[in-house]
PQR file with spaces between the fields and no chain letter, atoms N, CA, C, O and H, PARSE charges and radii, in Angstrom:
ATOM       1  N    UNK     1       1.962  -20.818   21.485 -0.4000 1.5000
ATOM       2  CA   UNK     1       2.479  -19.660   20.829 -0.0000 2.0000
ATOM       3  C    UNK     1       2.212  -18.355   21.572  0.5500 1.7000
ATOM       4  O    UNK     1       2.951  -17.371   21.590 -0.5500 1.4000
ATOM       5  N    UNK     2       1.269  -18.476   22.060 -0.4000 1.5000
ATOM       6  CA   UNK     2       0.476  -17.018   22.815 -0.0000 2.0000
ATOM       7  C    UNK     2       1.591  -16.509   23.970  0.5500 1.7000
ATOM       8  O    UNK     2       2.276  -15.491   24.072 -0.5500 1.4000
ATOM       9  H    UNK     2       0.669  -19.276   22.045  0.4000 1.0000
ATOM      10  N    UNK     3       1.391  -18.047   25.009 -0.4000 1.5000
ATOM      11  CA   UNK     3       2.388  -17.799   26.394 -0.0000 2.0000
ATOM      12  C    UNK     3       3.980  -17.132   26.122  0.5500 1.7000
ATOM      13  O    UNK     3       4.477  -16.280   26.860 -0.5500 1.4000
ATOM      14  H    UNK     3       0.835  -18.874   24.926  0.4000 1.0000
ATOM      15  N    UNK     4       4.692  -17.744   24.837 -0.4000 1.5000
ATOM      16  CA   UNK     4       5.916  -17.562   24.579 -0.0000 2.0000
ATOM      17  C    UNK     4       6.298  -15.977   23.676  0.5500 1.7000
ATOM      18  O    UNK     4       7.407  -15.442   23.686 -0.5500 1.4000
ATOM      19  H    UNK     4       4.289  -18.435   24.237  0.4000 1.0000
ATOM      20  N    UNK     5       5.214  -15.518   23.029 -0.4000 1.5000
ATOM      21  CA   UNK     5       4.796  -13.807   22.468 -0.0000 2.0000
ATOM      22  C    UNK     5       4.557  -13.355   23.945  0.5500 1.7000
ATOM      23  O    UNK     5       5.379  -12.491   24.251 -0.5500 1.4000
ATOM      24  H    UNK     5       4.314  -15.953   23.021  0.4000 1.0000
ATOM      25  N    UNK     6       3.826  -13.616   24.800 -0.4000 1.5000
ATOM      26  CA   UNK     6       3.859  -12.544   25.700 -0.0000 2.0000
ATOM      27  C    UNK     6       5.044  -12.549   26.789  0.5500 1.7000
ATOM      28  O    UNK     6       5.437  -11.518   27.335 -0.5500 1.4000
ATOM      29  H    UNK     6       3.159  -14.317   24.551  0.4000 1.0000
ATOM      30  N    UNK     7       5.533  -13.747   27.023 -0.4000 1.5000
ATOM      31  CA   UNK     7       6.429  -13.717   27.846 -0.0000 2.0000
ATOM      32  C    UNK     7       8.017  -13.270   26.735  0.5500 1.7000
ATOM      33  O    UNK     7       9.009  -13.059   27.432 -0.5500 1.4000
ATOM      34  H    UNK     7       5.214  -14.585   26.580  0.4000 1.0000
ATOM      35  N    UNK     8       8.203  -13.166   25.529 -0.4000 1.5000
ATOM      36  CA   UNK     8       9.410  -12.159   25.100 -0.0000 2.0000
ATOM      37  C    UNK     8       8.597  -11.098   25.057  0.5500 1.7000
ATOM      38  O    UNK     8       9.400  -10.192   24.833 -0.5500 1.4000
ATOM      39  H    UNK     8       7.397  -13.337   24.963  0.4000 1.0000
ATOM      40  N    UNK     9       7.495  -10.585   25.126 -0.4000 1.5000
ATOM      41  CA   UNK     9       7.201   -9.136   25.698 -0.0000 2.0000
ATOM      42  C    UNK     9       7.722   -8.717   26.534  0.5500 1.7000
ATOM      43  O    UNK     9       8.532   -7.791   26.573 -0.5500 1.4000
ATOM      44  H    UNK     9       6.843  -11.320   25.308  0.4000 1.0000
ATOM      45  N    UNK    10       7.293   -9.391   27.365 -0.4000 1.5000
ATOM      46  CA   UNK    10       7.305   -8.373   28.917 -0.0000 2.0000
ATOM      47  C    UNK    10       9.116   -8.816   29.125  0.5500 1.7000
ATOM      48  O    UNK    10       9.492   -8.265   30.160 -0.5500 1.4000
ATOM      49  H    UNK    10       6.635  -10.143   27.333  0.4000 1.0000
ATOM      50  N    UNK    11      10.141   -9.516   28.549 -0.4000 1.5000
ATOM      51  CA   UNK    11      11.609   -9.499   28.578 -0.0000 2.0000
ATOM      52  C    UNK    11      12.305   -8.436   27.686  0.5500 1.7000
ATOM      53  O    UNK    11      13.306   -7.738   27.849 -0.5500 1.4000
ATOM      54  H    UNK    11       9.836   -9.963   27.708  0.4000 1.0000
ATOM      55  N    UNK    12      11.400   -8.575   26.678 -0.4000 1.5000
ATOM      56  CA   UNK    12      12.038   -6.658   25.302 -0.0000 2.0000
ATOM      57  C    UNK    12      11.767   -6.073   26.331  0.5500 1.7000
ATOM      58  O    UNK    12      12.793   -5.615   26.836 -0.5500 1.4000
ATOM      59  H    UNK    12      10.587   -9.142   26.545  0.4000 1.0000
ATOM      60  N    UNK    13      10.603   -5.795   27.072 -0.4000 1.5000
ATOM      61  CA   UNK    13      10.575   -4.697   27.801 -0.0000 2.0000
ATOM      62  C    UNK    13      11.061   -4.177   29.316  0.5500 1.7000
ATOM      63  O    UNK    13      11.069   -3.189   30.050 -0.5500 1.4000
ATOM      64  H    UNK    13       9.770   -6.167   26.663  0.4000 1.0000
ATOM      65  N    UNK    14      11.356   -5.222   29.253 -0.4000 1.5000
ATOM      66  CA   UNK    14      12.383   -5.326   30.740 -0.0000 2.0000
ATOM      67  C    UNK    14      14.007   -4.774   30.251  0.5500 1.7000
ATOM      68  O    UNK    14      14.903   -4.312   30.957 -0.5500 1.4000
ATOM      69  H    UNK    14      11.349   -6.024   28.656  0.4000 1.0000
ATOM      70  N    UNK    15      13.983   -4.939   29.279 -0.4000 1.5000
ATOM      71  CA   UNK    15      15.450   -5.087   28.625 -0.0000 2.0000
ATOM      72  C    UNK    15      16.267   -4.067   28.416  0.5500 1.7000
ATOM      73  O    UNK    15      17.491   -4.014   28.294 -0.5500 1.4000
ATOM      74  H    UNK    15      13.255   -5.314   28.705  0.4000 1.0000
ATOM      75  N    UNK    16      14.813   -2.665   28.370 -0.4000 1.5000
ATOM      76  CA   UNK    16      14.935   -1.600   28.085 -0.0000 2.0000
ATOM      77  C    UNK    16      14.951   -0.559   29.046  0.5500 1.7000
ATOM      78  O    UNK    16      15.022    0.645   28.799 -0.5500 1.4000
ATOM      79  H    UNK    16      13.819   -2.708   28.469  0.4000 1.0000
ATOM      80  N    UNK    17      14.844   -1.373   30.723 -0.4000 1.5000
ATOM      81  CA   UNK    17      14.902   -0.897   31.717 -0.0000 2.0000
ATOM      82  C    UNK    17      16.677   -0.927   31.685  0.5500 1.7000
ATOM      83  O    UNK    17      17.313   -1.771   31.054 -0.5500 1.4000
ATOM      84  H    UNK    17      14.786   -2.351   30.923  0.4000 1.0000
ATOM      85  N    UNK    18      17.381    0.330   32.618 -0.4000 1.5000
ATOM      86  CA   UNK    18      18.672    0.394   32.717 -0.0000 2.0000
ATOM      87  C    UNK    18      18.817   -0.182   34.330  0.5500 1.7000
ATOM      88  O    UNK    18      19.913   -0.077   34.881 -0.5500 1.4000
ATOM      89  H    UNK    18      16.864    1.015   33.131  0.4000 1.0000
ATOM      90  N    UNK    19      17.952   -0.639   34.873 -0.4000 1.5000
ATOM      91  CA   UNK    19      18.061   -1.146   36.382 -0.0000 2.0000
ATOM      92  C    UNK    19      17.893   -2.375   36.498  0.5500 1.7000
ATOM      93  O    UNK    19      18.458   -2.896   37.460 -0.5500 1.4000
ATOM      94  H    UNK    19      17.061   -0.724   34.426  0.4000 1.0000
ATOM      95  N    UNK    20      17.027   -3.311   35.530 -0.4000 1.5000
ATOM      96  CA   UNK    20      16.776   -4.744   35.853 -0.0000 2.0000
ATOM      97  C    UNK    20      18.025   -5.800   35.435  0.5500 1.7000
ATOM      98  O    UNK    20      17.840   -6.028   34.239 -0.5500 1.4000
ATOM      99  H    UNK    20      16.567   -2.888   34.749  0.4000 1.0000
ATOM     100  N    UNK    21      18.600   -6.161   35.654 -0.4000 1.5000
ATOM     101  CA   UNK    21      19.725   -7.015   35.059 -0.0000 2.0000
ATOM     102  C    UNK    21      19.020   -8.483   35.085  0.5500 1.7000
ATOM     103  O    UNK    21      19.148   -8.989   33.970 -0.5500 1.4000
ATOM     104  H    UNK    21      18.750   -5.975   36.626  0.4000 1.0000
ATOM     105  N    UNK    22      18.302   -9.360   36.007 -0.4000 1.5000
ATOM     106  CA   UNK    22      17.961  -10.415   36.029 -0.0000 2.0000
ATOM     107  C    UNK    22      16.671  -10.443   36.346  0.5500 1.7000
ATOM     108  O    UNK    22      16.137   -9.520   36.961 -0.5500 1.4000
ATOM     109  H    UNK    22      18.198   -8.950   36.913  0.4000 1.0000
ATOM     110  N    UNK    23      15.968  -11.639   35.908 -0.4000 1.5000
ATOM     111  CA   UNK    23      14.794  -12.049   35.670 -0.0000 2.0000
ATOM     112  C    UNK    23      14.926  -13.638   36.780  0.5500 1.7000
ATOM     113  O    UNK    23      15.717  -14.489   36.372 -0.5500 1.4000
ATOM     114  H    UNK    23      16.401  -12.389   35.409  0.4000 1.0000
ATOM     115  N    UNK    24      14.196  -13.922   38.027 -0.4000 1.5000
ATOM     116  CA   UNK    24      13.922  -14.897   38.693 -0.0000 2.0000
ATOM     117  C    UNK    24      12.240  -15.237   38.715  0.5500 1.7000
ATOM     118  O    UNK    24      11.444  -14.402   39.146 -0.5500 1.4000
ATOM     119  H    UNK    24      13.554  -13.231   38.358  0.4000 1.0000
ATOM     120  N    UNK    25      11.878  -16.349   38.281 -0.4000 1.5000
ATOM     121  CA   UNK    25      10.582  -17.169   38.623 -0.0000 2.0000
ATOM     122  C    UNK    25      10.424  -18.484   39.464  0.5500 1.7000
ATOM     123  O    UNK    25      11.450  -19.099   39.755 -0.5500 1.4000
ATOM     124  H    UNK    25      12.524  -17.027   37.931  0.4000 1.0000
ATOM     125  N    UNK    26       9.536  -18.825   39.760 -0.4000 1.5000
ATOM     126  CA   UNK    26       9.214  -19.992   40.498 -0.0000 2.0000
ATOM     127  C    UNK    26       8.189  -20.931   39.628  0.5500 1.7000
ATOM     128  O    UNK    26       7.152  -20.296   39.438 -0.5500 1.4000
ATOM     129  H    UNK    26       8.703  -18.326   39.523  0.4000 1.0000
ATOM     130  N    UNK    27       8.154  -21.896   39.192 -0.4000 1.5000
ATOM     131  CA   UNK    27       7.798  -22.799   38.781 -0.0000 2.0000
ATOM     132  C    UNK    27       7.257  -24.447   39.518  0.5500 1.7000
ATOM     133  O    UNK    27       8.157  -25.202   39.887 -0.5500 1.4000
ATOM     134  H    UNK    27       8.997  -22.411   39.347  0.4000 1.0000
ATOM     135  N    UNK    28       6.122  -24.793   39.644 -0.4000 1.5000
ATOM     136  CA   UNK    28       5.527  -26.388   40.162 -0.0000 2.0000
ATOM     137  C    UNK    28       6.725  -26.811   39.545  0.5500 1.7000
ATOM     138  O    UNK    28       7.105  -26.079   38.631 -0.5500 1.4000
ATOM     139  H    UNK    28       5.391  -24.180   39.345  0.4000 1.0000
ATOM     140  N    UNK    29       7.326  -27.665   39.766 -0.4000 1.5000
ATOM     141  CA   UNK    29       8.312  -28.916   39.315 -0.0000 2.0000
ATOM     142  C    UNK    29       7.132  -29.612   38.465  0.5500 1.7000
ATOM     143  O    UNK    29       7.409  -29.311   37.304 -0.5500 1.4000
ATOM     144  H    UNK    29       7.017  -28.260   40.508  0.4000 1.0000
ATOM     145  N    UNK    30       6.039  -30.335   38.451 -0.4000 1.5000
ATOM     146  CA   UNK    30       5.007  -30.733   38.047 -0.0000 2.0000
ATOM     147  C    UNK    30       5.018  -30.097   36.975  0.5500 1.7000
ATOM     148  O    UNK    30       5.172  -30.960   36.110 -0.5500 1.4000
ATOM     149  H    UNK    30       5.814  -30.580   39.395  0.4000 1.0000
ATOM     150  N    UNK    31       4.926  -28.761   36.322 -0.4000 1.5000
ATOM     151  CA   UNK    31       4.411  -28.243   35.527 -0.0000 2.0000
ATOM     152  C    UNK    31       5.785  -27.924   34.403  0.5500 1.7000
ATOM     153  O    UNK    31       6.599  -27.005   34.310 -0.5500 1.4000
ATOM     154  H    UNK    31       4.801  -28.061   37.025  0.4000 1.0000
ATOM     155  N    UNK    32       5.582  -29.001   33.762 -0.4000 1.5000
ATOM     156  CA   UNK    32       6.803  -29.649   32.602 -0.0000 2.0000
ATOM     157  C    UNK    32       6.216  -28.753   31.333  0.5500 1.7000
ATOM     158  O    UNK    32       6.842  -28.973   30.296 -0.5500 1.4000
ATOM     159  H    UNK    32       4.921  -29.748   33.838  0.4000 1.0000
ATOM     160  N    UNK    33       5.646  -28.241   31.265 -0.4000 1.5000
ATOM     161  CA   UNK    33       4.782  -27.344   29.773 -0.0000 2.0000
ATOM     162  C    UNK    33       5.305  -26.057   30.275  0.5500 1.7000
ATOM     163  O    UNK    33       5.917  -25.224   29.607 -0.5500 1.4000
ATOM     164  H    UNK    33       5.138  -28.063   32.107  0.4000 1.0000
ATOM     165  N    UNK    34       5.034  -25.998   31.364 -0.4000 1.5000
ATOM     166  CA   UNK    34       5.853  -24.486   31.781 -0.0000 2.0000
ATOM     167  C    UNK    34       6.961  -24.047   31.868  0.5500 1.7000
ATOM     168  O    UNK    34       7.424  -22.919   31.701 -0.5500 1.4000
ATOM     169  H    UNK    34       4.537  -26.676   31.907  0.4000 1.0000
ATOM     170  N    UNK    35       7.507  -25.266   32.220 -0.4000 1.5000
ATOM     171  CA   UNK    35       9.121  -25.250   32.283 -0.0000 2.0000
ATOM     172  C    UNK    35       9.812  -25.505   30.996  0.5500 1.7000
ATOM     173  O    UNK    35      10.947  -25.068   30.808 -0.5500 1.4000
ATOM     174  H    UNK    35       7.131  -26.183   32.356  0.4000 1.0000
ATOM     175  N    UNK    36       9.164  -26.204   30.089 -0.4000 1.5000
ATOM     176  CA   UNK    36       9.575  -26.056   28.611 -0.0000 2.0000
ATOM     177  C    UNK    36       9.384  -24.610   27.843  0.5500 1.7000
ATOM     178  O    UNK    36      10.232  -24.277   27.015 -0.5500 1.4000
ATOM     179  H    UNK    36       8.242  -26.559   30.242  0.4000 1.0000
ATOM     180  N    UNK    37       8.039  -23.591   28.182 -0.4000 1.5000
ATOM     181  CA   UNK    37       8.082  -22.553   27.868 -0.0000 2.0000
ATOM     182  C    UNK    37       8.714  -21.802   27.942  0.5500 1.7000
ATOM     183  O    UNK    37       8.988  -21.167   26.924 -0.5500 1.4000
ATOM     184  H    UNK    37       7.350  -23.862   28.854  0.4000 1.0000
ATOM     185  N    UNK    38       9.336  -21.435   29.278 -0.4000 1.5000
ATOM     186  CA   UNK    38      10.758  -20.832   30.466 -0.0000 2.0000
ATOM     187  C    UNK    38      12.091  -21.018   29.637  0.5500 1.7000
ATOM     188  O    UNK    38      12.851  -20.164   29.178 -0.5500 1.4000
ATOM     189  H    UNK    38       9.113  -21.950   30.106  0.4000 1.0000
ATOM     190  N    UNK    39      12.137  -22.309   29.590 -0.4000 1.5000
ATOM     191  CA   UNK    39      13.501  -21.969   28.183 -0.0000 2.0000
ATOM     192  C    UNK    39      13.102  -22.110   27.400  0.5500 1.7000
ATOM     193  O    UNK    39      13.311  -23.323   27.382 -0.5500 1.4000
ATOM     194  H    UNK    39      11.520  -23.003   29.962  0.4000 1.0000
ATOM     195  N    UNK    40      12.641  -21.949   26.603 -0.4000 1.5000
ATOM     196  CA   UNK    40      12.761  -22.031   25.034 -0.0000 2.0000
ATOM     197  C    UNK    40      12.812  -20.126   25.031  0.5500 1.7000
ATOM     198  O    UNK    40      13.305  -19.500   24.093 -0.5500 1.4000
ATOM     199  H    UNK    40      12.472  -20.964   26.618  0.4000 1.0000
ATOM     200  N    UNK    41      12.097  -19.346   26.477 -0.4000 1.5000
ATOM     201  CA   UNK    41      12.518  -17.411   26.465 -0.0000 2.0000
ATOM     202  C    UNK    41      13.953  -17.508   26.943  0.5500 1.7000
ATOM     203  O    UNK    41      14.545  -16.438   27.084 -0.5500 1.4000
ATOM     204  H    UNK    41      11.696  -19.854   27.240  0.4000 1.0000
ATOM     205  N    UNK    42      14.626  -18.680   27.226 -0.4000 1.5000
ATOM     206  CA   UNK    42      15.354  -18.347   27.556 -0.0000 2.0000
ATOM     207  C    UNK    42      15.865  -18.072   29.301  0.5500 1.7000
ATOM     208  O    UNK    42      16.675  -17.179   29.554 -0.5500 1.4000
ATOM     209  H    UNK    42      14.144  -19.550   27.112  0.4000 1.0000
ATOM     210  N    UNK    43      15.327  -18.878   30.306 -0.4000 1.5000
ATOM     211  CA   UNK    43      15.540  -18.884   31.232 -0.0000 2.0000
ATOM     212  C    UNK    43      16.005  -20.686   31.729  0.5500 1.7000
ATOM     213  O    UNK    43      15.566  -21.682   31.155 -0.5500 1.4000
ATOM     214  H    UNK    43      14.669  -19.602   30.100  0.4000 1.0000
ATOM     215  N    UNK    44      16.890  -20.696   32.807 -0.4000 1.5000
ATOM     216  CA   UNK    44      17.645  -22.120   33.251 -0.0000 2.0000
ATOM     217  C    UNK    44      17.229  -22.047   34.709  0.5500 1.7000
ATOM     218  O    UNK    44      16.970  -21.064   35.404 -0.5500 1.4000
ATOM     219  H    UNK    44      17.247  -19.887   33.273  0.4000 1.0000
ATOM     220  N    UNK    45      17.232  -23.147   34.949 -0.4000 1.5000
ATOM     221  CA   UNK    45      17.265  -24.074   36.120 -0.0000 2.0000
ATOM     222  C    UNK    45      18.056  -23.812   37.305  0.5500 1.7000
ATOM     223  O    UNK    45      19.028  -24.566   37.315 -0.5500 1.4000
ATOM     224  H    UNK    45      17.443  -23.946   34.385  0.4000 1.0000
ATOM     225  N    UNK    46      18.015  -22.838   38.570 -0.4000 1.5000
ATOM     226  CA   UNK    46      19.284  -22.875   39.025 -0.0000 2.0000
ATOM     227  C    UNK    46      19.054  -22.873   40.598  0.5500 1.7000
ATOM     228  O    UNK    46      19.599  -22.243   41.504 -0.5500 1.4000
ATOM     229  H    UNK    46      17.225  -22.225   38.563  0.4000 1.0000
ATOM     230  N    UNK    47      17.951  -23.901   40.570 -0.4000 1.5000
ATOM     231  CA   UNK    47      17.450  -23.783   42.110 -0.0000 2.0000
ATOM     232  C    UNK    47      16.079  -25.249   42.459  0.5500 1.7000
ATOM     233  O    UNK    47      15.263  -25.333   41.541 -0.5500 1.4000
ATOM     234  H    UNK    47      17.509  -24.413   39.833  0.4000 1.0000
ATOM     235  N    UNK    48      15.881  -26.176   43.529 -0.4000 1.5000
ATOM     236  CA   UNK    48      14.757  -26.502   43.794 -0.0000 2.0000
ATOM     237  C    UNK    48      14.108  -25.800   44.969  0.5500 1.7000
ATOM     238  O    UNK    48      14.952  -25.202   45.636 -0.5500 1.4000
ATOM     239  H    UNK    48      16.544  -26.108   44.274  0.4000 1.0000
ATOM     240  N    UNK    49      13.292  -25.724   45.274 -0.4000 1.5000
ATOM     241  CA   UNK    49      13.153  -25.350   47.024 -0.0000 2.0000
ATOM     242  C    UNK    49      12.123  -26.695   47.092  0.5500 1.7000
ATOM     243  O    UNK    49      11.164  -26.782   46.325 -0.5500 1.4000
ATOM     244  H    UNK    49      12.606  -26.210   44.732  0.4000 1.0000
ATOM     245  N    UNK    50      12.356  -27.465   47.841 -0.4000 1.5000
ATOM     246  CA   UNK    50      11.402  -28.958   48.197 -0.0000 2.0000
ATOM     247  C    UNK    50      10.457  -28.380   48.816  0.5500 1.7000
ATOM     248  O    UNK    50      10.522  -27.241   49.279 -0.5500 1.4000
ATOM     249  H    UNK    50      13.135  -27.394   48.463  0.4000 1.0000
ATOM     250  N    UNK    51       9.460  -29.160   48.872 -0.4000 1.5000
ATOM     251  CA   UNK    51       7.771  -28.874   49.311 -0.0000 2.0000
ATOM     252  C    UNK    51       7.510  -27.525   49.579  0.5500 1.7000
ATOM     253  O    UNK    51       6.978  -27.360   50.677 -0.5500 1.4000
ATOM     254  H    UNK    51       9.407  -30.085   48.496  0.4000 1.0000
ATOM     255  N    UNK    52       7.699  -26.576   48.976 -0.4000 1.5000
ATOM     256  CA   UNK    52       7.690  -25.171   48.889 -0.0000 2.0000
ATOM     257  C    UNK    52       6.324  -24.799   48.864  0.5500 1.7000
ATOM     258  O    UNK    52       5.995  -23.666   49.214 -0.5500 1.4000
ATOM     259  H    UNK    52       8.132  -26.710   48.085  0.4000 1.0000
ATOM     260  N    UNK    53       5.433  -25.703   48.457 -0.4000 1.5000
ATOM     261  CA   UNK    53       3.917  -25.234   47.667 -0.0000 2.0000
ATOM     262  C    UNK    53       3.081  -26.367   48.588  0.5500 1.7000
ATOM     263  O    UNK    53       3.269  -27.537   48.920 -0.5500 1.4000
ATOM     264  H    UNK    53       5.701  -26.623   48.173  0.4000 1.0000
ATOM     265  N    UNK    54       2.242  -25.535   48.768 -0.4000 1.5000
ATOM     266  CA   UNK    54       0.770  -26.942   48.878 -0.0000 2.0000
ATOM     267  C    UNK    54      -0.190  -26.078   48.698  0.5500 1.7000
ATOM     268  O    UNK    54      -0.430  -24.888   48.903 -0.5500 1.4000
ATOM     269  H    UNK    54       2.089  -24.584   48.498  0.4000 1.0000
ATOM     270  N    UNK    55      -0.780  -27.219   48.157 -0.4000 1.5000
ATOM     271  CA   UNK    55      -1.787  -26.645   47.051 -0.0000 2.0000
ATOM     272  C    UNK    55      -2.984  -28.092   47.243  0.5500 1.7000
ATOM     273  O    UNK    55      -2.556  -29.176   46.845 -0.5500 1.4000
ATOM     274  H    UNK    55      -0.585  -28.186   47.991  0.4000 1.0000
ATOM     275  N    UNK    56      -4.125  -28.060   47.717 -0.4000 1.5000
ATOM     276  CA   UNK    56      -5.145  -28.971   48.001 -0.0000 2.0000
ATOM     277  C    UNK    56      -4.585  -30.220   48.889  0.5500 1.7000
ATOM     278  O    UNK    56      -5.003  -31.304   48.481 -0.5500 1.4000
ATOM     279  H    UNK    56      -4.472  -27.180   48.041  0.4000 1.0000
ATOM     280  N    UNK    57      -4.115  -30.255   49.505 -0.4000 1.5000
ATOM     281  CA   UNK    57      -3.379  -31.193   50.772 -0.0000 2.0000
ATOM     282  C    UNK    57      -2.504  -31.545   50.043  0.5500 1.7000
ATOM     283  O    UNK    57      -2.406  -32.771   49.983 -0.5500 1.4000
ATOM     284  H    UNK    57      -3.774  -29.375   49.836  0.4000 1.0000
ATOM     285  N    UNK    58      -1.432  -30.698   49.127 -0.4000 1.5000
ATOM     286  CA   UNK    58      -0.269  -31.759   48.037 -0.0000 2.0000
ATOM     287  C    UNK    58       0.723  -30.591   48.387  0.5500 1.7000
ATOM     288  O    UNK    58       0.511  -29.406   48.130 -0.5500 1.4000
ATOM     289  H    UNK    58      -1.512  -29.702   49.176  0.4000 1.0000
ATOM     290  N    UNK    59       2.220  -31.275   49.226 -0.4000 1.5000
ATOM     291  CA   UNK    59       3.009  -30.227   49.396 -0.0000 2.0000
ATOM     292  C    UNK    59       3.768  -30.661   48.014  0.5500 1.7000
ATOM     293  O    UNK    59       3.816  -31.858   47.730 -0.5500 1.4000
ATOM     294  H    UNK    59       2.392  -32.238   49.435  0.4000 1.0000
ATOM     295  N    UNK    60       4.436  -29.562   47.047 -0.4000 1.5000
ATOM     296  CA   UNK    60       5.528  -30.095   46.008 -0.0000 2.0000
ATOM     297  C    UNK    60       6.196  -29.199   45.807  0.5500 1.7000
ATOM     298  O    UNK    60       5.951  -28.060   46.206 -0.5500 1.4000
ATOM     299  H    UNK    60       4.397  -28.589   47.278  0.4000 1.0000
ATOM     300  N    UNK    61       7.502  -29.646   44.927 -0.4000 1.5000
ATOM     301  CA   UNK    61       8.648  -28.586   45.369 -0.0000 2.0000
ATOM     302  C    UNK    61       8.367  -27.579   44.241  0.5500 1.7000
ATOM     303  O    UNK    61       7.243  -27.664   43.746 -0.5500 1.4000
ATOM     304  H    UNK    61       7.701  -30.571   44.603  0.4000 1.0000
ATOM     305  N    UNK    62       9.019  -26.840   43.853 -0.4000 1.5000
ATOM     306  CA   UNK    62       9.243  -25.578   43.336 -0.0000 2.0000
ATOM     307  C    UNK    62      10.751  -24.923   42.401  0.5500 1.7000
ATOM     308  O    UNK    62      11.631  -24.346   43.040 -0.5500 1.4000
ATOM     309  H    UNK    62       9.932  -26.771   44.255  0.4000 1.0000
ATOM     310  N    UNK    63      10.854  -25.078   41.120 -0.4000 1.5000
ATOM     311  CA   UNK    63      11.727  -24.818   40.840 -0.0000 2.0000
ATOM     312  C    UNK    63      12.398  -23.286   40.760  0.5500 1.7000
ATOM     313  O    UNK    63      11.459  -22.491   40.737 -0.5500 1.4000
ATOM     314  H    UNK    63      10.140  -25.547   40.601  0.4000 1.0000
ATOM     315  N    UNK    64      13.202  -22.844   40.728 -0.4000 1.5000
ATOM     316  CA   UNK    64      13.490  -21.628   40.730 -0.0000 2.0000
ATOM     317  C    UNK    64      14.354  -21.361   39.044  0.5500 1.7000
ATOM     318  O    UNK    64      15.125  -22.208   38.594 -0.5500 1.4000
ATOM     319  H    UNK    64      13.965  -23.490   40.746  0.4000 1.0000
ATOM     320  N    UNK    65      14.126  -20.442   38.527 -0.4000 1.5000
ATOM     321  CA   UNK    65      14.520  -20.115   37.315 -0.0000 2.0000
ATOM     322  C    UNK    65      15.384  -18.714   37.164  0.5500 1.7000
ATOM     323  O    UNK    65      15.271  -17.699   37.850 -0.5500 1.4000
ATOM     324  H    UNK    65      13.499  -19.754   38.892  0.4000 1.0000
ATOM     325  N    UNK    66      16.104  -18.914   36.276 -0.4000 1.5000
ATOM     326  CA   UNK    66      16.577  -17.006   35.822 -0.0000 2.0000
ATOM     327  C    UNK    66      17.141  -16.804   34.625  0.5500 1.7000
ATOM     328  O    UNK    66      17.783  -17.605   33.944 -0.5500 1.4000
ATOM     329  H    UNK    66      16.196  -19.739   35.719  0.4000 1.0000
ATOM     330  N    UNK    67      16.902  -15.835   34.438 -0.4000 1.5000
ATOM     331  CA   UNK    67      17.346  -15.939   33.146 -0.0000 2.0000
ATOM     332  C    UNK    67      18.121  -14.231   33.099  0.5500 1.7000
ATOM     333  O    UNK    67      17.443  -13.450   33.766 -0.5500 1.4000
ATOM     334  H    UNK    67      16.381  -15.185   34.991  0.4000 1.0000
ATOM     335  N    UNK    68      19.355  -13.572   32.457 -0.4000 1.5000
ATOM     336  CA   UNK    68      19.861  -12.988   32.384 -0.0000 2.0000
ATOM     337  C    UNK    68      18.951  -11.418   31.342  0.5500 1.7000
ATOM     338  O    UNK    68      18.546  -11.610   30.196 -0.5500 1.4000
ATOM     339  H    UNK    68      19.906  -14.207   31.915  0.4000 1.0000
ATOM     340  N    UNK    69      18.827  -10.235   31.943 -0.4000 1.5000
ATOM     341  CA   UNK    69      18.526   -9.231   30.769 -0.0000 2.0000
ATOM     342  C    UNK    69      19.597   -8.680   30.736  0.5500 1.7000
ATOM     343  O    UNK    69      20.174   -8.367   31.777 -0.5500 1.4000
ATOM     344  H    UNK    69      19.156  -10.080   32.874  0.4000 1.0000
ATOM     345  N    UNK    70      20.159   -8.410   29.389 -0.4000 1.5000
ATOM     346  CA   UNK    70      20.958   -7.616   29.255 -0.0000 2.0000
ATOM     347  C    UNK    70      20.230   -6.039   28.689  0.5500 1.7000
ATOM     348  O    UNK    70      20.952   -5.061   28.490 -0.5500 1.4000
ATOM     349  H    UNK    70      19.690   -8.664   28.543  0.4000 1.0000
């Protein structure tokens, strides 16, 4: 509940900027709790970048996200 209140925070408040039109993140592919959080604010899927990350000798890819502010 916490992650998904602060993350439509900081999007009301983006929203209210007259310069930001889009919102892009990067996401572990691995990290399926995060990526369920990401949409349910409202952001989609519109990118992988493969082994983008390594992280303790583990290269893994990286999803890319966006989601529209109007």
């Amino acid at each position: 509940g916490i992650g998904e209140a602060l993350m439509m925070d900081m999007i009301a408040r983006l929203e209210r900027s007259a310069y930001i039109t889009q919102v892009h993140l990067y996401v572990l592919s691995t990290e399926e709790r995060a990526i369920r959080l990401y949409e349910r604010c409202g952001f989609t899927h519109c990118g992988t970048m493969h082994r983008n990350a390594y992280q303790n000798g583990i290269y893994y890819d990286q999803h890319v996200m966006e989601r529209a502010i109007k």
